[in-house]
C-alpha positions, 0 to 999 in steps of 0.5 A: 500500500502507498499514500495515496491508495491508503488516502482513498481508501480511507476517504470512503470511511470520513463521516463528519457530525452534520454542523450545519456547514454546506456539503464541500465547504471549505471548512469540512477541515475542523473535524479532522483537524480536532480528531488528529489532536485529540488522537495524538493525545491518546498515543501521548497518554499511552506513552504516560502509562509506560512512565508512570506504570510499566517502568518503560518496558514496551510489551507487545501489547502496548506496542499493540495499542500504540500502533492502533492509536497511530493509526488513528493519527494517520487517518485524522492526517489523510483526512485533514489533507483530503480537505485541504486538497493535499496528498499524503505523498505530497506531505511526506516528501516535503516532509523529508525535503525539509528534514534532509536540508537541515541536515545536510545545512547542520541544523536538524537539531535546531530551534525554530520550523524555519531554520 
């Protein structure tokens, strides 16, 4: 599978709470937009366990659960760039573009998006 099959894919699973916006207005990005935060959070959370209670040893079954949940974050990600016209692809290219340049320009480890 690649970015844009797993895109499409899970496009056909996207149903948004009806909010009284007009079907393809440009603002159907909220929903995704607080899914992805409120899903992070969860990967967060289940890291917080690992802390507080496991001593930081990852079993499978967290790593079960963290993987789950990341797949939460992927979806809420393809549907918030679904909204707003950009394809996964396109994301983790320039996402690689820009982690590739700060490192061949020695500042991965920098503060600041624009460095």
């Amino acid at each position: 599978m690649d970015f844009e099959d797993y895109q499409q894919r899970s496009r056909k699973t996207a149903q948004y709470p009806k909010l009284g916006i007009p079907e393809g207005s440009f603002v159907g990005w909220i929903y995704p937009a607080i899914g992805l935060t409120g899903e992070s959070g969860e990967v967060l959370e289940n890291v917080k366990k690992l802390v507080r209670s496991r001593n930081l040893v990852v079993t499978d079954e967290i790593r079960e659960t963290i993987k789950k949940e990341l797949g939460d974050v992927l979806w809420y990600i393809s549907q918030l760039s679904t909204e707003l016209g950009i394809s996964l692809k396109d994301v983790a290219i320039s996402n690689l573009q820009k982690l590739e340049s700060r490192q061949e320009r020695g500042v991965i480890h920098g503060v600041g998006d624009e460095r």
